[in-house]
N, C-alpha and C positions, 0 to 999 in steps of 0.2 A: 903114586900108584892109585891113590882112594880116589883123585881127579880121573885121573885114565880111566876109570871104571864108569863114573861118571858118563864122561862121553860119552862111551862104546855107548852105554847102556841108551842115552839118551838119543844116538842115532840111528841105534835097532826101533827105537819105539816111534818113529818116523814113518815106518813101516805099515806099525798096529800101534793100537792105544795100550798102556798099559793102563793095568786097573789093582786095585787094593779093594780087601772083602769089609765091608765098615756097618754094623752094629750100634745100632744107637738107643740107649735106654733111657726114652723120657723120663721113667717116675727117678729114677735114680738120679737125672742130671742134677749136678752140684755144681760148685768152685766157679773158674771164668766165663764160662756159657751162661752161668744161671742167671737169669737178669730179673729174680722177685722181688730184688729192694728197690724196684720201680714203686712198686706197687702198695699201698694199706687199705685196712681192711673199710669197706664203705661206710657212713653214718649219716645221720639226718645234714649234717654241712656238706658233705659231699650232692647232694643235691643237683641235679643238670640244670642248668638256663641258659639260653641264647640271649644277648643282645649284643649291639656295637659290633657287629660282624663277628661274633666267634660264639662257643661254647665256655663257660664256667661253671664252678664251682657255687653255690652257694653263700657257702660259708657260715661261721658260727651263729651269726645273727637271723641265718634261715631267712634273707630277704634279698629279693634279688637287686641288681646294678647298687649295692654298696661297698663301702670301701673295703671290705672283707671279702668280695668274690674273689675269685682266682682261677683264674685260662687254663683250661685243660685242653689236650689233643688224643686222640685216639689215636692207638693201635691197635687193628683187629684182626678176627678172625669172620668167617663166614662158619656156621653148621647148618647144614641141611638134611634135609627129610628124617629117620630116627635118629641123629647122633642129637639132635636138639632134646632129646629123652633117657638119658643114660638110668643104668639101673644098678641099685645098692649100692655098694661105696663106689662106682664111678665117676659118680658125680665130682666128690671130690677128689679123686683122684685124676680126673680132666681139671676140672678146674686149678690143679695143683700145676699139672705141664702147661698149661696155658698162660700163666701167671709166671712161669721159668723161664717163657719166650716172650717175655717183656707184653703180653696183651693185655689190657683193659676194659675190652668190648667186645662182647659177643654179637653178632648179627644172627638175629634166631629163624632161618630162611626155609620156606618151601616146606611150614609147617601143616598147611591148609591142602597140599598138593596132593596126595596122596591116599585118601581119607580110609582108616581100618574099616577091615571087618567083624577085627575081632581085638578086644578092649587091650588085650595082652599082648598085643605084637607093639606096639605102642609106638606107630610109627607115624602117627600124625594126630594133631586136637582136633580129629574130626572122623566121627566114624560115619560108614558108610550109610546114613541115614536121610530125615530130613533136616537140610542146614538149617540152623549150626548147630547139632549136637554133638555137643565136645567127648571127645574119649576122658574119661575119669581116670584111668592108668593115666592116659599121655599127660594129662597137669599135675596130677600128684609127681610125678617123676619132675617134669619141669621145674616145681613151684620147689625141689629138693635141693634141682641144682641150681637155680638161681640166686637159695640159701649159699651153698656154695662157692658158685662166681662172687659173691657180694663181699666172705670172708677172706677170697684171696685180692679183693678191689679190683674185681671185674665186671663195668657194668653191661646192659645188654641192649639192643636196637630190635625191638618187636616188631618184624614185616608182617601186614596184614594179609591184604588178598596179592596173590605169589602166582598160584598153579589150578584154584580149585575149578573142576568146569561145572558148572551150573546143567540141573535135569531137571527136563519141566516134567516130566512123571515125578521125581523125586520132592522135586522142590517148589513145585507149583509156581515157573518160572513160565513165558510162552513159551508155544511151540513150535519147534525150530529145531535147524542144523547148527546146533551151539559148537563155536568152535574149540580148538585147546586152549585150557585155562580160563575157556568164558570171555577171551581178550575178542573186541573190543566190547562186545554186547554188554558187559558187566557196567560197562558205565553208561551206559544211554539207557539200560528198562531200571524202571521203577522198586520192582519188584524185587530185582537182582540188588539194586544200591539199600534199599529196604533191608533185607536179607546180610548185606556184608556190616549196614551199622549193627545189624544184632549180632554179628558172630562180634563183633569188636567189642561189646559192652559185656557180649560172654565171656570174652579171652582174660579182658582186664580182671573183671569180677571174682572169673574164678583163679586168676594166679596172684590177686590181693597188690595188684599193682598201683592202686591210686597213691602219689604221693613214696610211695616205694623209691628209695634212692637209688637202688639197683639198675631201675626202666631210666638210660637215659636218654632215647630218641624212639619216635615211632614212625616207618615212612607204611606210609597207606596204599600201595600199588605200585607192585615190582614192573618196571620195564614196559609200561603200557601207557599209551593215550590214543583220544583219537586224530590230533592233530597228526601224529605218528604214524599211525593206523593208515592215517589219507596218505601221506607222505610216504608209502611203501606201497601203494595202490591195491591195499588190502581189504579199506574199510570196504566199499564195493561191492568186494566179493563175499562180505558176509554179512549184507542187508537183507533180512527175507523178512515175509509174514509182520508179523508183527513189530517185530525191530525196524524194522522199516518204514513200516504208518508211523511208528515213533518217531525216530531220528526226522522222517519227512515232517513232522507236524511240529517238533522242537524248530527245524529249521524258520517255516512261515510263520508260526508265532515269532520267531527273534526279529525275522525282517518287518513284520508288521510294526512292531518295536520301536522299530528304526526308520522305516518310511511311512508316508500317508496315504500312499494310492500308488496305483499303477507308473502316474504318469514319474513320478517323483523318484519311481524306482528305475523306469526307463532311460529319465534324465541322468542319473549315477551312470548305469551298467552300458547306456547304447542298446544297438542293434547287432550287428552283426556282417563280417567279411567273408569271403568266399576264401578256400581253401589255397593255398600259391601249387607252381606246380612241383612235379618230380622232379626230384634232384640227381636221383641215379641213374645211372646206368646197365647197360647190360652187361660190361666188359669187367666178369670173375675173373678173381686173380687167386692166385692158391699160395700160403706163406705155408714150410712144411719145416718145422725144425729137429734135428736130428736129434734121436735116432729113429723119427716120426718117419713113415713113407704115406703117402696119399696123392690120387690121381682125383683132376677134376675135369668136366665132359657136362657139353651143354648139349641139348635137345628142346626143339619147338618150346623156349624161353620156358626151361627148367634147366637146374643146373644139379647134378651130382656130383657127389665126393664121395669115393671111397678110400677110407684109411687100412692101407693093408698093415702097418704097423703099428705101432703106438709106443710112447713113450715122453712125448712132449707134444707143443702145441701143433695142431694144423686148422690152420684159420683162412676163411674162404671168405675174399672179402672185394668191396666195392669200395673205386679212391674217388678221390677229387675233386668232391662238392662244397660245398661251401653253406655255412651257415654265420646266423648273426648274433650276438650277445641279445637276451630279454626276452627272446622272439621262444613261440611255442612250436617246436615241431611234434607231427606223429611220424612213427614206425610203426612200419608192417611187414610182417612177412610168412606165406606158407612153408611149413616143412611135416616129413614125414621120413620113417625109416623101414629098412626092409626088418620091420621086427616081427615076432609071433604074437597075439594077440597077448596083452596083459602086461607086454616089456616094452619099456622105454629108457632113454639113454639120453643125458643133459647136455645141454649145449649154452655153451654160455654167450650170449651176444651185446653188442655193448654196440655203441656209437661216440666215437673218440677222433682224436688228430694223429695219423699217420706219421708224424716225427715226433722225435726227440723233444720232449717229457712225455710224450704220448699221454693227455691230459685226457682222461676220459669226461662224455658231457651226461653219460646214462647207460645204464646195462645194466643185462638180472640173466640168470640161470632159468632154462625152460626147458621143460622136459618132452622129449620129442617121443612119440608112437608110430605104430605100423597103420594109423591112421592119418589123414591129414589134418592139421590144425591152422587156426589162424592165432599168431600172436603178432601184440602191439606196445609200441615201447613210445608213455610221452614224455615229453622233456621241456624245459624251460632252458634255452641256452645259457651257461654260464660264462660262456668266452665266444670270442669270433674265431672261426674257422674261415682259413684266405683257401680256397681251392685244396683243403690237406687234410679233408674229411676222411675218415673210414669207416664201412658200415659192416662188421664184421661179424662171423658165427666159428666160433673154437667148437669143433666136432670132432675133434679125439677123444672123446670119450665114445662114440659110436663106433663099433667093430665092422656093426655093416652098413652098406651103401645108405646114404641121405641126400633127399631131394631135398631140393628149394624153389618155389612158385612163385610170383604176386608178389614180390617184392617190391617196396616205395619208400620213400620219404618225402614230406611234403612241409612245409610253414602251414600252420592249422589255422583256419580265418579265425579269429576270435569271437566268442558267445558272449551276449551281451543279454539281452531278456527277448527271448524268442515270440515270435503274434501268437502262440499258442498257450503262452504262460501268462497267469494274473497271480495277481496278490491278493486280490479281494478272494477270487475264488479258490485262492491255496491250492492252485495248480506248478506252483513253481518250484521245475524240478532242482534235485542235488546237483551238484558241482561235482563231477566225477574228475580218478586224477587222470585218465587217459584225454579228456575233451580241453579242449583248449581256448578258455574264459576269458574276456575282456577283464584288464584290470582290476577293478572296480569289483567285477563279480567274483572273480577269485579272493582276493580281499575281504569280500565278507561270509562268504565260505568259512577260510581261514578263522577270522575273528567269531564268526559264529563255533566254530570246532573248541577254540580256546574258549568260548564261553559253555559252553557243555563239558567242557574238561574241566573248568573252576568249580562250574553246581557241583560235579560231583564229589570234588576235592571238599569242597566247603561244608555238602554235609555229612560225607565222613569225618572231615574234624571237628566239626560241633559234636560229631557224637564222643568222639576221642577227647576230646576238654570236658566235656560231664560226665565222664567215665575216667577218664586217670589225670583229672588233674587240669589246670589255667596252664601250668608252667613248661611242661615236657612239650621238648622242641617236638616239631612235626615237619615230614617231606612229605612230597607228594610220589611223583615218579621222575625218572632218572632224565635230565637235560637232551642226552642222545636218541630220548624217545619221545619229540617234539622238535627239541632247537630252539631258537632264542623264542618263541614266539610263548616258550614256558615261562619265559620272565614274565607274561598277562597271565594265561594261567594258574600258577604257580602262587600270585601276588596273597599277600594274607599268612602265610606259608611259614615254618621256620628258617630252612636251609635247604639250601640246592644241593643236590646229589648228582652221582656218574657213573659210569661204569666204561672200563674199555680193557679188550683183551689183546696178547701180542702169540699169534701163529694161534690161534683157539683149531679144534679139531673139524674137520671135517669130514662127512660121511655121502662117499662116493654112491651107494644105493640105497639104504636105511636111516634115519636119522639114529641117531645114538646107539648104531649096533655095535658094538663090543667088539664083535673081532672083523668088523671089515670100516677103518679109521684111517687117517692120515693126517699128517701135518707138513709144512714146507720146513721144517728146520731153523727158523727165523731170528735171527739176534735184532731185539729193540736197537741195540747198539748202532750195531750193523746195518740196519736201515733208518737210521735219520733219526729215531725213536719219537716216529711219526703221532701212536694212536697218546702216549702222556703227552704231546706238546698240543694234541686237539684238545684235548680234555682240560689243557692248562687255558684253552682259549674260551674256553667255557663259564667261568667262575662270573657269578652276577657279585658285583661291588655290594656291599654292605650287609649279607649275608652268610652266615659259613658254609666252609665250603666241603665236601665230602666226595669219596670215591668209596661206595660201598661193595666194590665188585674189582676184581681186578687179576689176572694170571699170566703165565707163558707156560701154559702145562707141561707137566711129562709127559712123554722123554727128550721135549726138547735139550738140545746141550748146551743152550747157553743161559738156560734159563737163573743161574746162581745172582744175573745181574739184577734179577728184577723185583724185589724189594727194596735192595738197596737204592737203584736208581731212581726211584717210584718216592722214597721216604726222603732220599736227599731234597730232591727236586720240590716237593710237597711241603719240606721245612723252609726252602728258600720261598717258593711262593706264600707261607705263612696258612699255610689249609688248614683242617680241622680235624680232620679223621680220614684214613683209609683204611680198607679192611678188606686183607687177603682173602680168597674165593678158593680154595675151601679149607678148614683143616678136616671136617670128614663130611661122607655124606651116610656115614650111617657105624653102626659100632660093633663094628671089628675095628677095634682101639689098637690090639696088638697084632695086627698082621707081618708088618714092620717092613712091605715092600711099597714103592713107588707102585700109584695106581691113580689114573685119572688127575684129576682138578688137585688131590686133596695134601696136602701138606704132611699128615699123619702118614711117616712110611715112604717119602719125596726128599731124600738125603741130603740131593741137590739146593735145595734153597735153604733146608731147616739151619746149616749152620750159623749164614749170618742176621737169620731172622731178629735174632733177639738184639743183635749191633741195630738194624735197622729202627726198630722200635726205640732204640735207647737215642739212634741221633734224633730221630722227628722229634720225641716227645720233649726232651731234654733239653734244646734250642742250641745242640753243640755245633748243628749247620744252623747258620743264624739266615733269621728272614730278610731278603730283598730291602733296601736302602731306600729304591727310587721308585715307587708304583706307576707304573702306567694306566690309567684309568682313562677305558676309550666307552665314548658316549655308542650308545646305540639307539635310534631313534625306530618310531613306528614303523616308519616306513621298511626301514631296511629288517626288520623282523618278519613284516608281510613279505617282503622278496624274497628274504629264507625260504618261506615259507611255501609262495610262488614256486620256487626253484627247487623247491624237494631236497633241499641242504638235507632236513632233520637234524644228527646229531654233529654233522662233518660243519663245525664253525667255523675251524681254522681256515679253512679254505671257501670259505664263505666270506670271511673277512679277507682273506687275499686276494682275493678277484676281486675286490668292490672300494677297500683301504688298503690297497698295497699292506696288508699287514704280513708281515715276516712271522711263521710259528716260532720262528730260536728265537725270537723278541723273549718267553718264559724262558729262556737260558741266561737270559740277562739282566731283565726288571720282574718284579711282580707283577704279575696283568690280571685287571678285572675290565669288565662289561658293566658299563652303569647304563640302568635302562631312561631312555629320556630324560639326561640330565643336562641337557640345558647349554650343555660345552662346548669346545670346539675341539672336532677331531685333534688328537697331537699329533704333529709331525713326526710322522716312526721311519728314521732314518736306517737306509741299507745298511744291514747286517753282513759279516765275512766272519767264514769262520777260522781259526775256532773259537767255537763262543765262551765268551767267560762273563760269568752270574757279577754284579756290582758290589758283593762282596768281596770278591776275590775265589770264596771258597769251591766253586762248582766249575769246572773247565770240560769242552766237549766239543772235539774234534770230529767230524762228520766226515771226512778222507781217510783218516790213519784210523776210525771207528774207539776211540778210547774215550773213556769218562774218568775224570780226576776229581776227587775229592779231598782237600787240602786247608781243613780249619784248622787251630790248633788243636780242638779234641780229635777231629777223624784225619784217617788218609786212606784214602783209595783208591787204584786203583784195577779198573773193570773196561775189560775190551780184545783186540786182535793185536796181539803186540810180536815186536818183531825180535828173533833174537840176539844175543849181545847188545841188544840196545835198550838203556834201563830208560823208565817213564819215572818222574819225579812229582811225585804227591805231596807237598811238605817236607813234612819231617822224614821219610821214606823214598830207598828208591827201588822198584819191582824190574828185575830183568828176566825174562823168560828162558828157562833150557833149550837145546838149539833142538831136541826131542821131543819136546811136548807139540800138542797137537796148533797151540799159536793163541791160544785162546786164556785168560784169565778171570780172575773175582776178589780180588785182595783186597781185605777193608781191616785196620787197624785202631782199634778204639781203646784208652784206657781206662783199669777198672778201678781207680783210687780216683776220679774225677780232676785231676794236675793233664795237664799239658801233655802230649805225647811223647815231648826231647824231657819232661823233667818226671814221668810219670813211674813209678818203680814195679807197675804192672800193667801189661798188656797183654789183649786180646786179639789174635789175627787168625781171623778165616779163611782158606783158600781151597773153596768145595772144586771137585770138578762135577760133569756127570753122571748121573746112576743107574744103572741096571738091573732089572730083577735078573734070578736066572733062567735057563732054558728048561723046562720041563724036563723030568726023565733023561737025564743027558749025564754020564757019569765020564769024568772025573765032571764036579759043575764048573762050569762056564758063564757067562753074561748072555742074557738073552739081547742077542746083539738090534743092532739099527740099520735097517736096510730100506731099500727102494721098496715103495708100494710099487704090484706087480703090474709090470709093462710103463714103468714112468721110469724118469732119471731125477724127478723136481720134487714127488713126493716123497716122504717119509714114514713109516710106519715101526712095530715091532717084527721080530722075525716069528710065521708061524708057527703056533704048538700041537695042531690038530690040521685034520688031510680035510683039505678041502674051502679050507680058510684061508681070509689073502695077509692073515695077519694075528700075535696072540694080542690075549684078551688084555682091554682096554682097565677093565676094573681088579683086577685082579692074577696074581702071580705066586711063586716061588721063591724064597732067597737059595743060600744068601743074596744082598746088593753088595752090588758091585760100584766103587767108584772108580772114575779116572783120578790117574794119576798127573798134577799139575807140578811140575818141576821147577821151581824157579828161583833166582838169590831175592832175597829181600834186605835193602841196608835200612837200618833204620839210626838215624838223628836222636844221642840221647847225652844227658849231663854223667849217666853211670859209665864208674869207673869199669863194670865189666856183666856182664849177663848172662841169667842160664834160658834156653830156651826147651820147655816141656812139649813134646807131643800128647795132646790129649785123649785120653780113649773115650768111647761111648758114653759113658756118663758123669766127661766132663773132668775126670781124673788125670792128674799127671801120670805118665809115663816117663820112662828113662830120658832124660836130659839130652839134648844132640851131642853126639861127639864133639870135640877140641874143635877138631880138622873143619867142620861145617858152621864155624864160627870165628871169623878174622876181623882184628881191626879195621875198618874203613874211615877214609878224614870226617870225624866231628862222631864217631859211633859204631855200629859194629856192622859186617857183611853175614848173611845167613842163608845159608842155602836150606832150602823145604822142598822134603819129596824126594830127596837121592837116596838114591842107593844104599842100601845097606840100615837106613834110618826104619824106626817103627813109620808106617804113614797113616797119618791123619787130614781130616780137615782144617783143624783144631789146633792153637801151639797158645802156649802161656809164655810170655815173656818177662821174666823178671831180675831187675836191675838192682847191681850190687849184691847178690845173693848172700854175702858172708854177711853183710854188714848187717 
């Protein structure tokens, strides 16, 4: 009968998701969750040093590379803006749960962003004054918890310049349209690099960091260069005044540098070609996908679409041209909409291949008015197009009618040094990223960018070395904001860093408005787990290697997969530190619902955070056998570079070295810059891919990830029912009820083997839900369509007039899904109890008899039925009498 119940139950909830109300008490967590004996307390040996490509220890000899160092790896957390300032016993008391979830490293971010007005609110080292005057609250509080992180052996990653934007009233900077965060200007004026080594010698100084074993990395500028800057065709746009005599006079001094005259420069870069012709045509075609309607209607060579409906894409577009790999083309085109002055409506346009992969070669989002505009799109081909071109514009986002004008495509002659430019007379203009340069001249563009991106790197870290220290590793900025061509910038440097996000939020009219957001729903899984495998292609050979940023936010629902898969993956390629993006961004500590980025109050991932941290740190997924180490030469850095890659390697390497991204599902892969080598023959990959250990398996058709050392087994994916997935020691079969989707990771907490271990740990979160506002008996505040789509995703609204509730903030109780499934797990005990764990980590009553049967070599377990207390959370322990 308990089965019958079973079913019934599990075929009603086919229907709807069930959910369970779940409560979770950081300061209280104890017992199997708690993962502090990772951790001791820090001392003059624990000391950070980089060399031989990783991070260490010190050691008791306090000298580095001797036979007493020893290999650390991070686990982290991100804080930003006030939570990086806690008050009164907060401190330790964060620093207590942080340490419970297996962390080691804080990353102290987006301290500089925000700057007070008032000492007390203490929400950033920087009040609102002339930089850098530090808030005295905001370091006293810092300099308290850092006491704190130190005694749970947490240490910290000091970001410098993050957010802060630069005022030339304020800060005796030029004057100028300084844009957000000061990005890019902060590193090309004088004044402004001036100004950020002072806040750096302030920062140190006053939170007594030199030598401090606490500080073990410092990277010097979040998510910014200009190599970057160029490569998104931003720098450009925010050259004026004076920043621009600059950057133009930085530039003719470099070439001066490098050539002796006119003629010598001529000789390099050429002259220059005439433009090729149009490739398009006039013959609009209109793709309208349901439950989209939209009409299109040409007049005297303009073309309209109106979308009477919306809900997915309607794309107006031009086939059948043809382009060439290398080759530089522009885009153009007028549009305009029937708006009222002051409204505009995005339209995303892109230049790609009409079939099947539909590889895109170039596109951006532009925002269309009730005025005409000209926009232009350039590109560097990265594939050949045979006749299967499409030049397309997504205008469902427009309600009402959109023209289109003047539309072209052309092959752009290339720019070589124009009869109007000299060298002697420092008349030689920028290399803009719309015009389309002769080799040569693009080339040293580039190399010029990468060398302004080193001055500044270079003297922010001299100032960073006489201020806290020879030894504390240093980054500069993040790999994907550049591309390989950071490997020259970068050079001098401690470690490469990264960042990459999966479904990250997007804001349909506002940036960062709270209640009008959406997401697509995205499982990493589920699509390829495309952005970790760029990011795995990124890793420069013989430096460590980091991801200091990293999410699938809430409310996505599959997000439970993404620590785990991110720390597996990260120990087999043998990395250095990652550090989850956020656990708060400010302190409301005990809110206790899912909200944004931040992990504090995100039910959803918290449970197997602390497994996660335990397998990377631990070495229970063991590192990659056979390294692939593939050369990267000048050249092919410049073509990046040319090509406006930036941060997208993998696919920069694919197009140029057959490189396959699941090659990181299989070997270790680094990038050695000019090393002399011969590419290796990287032979086609089939999936599914399985890591050279054995340990990592990942199915890209059935979407599952297996984890299968002897310490872990997991797993994480779309699983079918009655059909169990074999991890190891374990096998996962899913309820024929649940919604199809899983996160099962099993780690033991006596360090034995998983078949011989006499306790374990298995987490099986599903999704979480704040509740509905106002809403009696309470309910989940459920997950619906952003309004008039079927692709987006949002919260359902709490307030009239909103397309959606608020982004940062909620209601409980959370609500989690319920994940039903049997679990057998492979053990040497003669018989098991399994506990449901509550909130803080406590056993709860034991499963019934009935939900626990022999199976060959161990026992079957059903989690999540009926009638069971439910948790995320179960303790398993073997032999119980004995």
């Amino acid at each position: 009968m308990r089965f019958l119940t079973w079913l019934v139950l599990a075929t009603a909830a086919l229907a709807q998701p069930s959910y369970y109300r779940l409560a979770i008490d950081q300061d209280a967590l104890s017992g199997a969750p708690d993962f502090s004996f990772l951790n001791h307390t820090l001392g003059p040996a624990d000391q950070i040093v980089s060399h031989d490509g990783h991070f260490y220890r010190v050691g008791a000899d306090l000298q580095p590379s001797t036979g007493d160092d020893e290999r650390v790896r991070f686990f982290g957390m991100n804080l930003a803006f006030g939570a990086n300032f806690p008050d009164g016993g907060d401190s330790v008391r964060i620093a207590k749960r942080l340490r419970r979830l297996g962390v080691n490293l804080v990353r102290l971010h987006h301290m500089d962003s925000s700057p007070d007005t008032s000492a007390s609110n203490a929400g950033s080292l920087l009040m609102l004054a002339p930089y850098p005057t530090l808030n005295g609250v905001a370091v006293s509080r810092l300099r308290v918890f850092l006491d704190a992180l130190k005694a749970e052996g947490i240490y910290c990653d000091l970001n410098l310049h993050v957010g802060y934007t630069f005022s030339p009233l304020r800060d005796g900077v030029p004057v100028g349209d300084i844009p957000s965060q000061s990005k890019p200007l902060h590193m090309i004026s004088p004044r402004m690099i001036e100004l950020q080594q002072q806040y750096a010698r302030a920062v140190v100084d006053a939170l007594k960091l030199r030598d401090d074993p606490v500080l073990a990395m410092i990277e010097i500028n979040n998510e910014s260069s200009l190599l970057q800057s160029w490569q998104w065709g931003e720098l450009d746009t925010v050259l004026a005044g004076e920043y621009l005599q600059q950057h133009r006079s930085n530039w003719v001094n470099w070439l001066r540098g490098k050539y002796e005259s006119d003629e010598s420069l001529r000789a390099s870069w050429g002259g220059g070609d005439n433009d090729g012709p149009d490739l398009l045509s006039n013959a609009w075609k209109l793709e309208v996908h349901s439950p989209s309607q939209a009409t299109l209607s040409m007049s005297d060579a303009e073309a309209t679409v109106r979308v009477t409906r919306g809900g997915a894409s309607v794309i107006a577009k031009l086939l059948n041209f043809s382009v060439s790999r290398s080759n530089t083309y522009l885009a153009e085109v007028e549009m305009s909409a029937e708006l009222p002055a002051g409204q505009s409506c995005n339209v995303y346009w892109d230049v790609k291949q009409d079939v099947s992969p539909w590889n895109t070669e170039s596109g951006k989002t532009v925002a269309v008015s009730g005025d005409w505009k000209k926009f232009t799109l350039s590109f560097t081909a990265s594939f050949t197009m045979d006749a299967i071109g499409r030049f397309g514009l997504s205008v469902e986002n427009c309600s009402q009618p959109v023209h289109i004008r003047n539309w072209r495509l052309h092959a752009a002659g290339p720019r070589g040094l124009d009869s109007g430019e000299s060298l002697e007379s420092g008349t030689v203009s920028l290399v803009t990223a719309a015009e389309a340069a002769t080799a040569a001249r693009a080339n040293d563009y580039l190399l010029f960018l990468a060398s302004a991106d080193r001055a500044y790197l270079n003297a922010m870290l001299s100032t960073v070395r006489d201020s806290a220290g020879e030894r504390v590793p240093v980054a500069g900025t993040q790999m994907g904001y550049g591309g390989l061509l950071n490997f020259d910038s970068h050079d001098g440097l401690s470690f490469q860093d990264n960042h990459y996000y999966v479904d990250h939020y997007n804001f349909p009219a506002v940036a960062w408005d709270a209640r009008d957001w959406r997401i697509r729903d995205a499982s990493s899984l589920g699509t390829g787990m495309a952005a970790i495998l760029n990011v795995a292609a990124a890793r420069q050979a013989g430096l460590p290697y980091t991801v200091s940023e990293y999410n699938q936010p809430w409310p996505n629902t599959y997000s439970a997969e993404t620590d785990v898969t991110l720390s597996a993956v990260a120990a087999f390629q043998d990395w250095d530190a990652v550090m989850h993006f956020a656990y708060s961004h400010g302190r409301n500590w005990d809110a206790n619902v899912p909200n944004g980025f931040n992990i504090n109050g995100d039910w959803t991932k918290f449970p197997n955070i602390g497994q996660s941290a335990w397998l990377f740190r631990s070495g229970a997924i063991r590192a990659g056998t056979d390294a692939i180490e593939i050369p990267v030469t000048m050249e092919q850095r410049l073509q990046a570079g040319r090509e406006k890659r930036n941060g997208a390697v993998a696919g920069f390497l694919q197009s140029t070295i057959g490189y396959d991204p699941a090659l990181a599902l299989v070997h270790p892969v680094r990038l050695a810059k000019d090393s002399g080598s011969d590419t290796p023959v990287l032979i086609a990959l089939s999936a599914p891919y399985a890591s050279d250990t054995g340990e990592l398996n990942y199915d890209p058709q059935q979407r599952v990830f297996v984890l299968q050392s002897p310490y872990v087994a997991g797993v994480l994916g779309f699983l079918t029912p009655s059909k169990a997935v074999t991890a190891g020691a374990i096998d996962v079969e899913i309820a024929a009820g649940a919604r199809g989707y899983a996160a099962v990771l099993v780690t033991p907490l006596d360090g034995k083997p998983i078949a011989d271990s006499g306790r374990l740990l298995v987490s099986n979160p599903g999704y979480a839900l704040r509740s509905q506002p106002g809403v009696t008996p309470a309910r989940p505040q459920a997950l619906v369509n952003y309004p008039q789509t079927t692709d987006w995703w949002t919260i359902e609204p709490d307030l009239p007039l909103k397309p959606n509730g608020d982004l940062n903030g909620g209601v409980g109780p959370v609500w989690m899904e319920r994940v039903e499934l049997a679990l057998t797990v492979r053990t040497t005990a003669a018989s098991i109890a399994v506990y449901p764990l509550d909130g803080s980590g406590a056993r709860m009553s034991p499963l019934a008899g009935e939900d626990i049967s022999p199976a060959s070599g161990g026992f079957r377990v059903r989690l999540q039925s009926a009638g069971q207390q439910f948790s995320p959370w179960y303790e398993i322990v073997g032999d119980p009498d004995r």
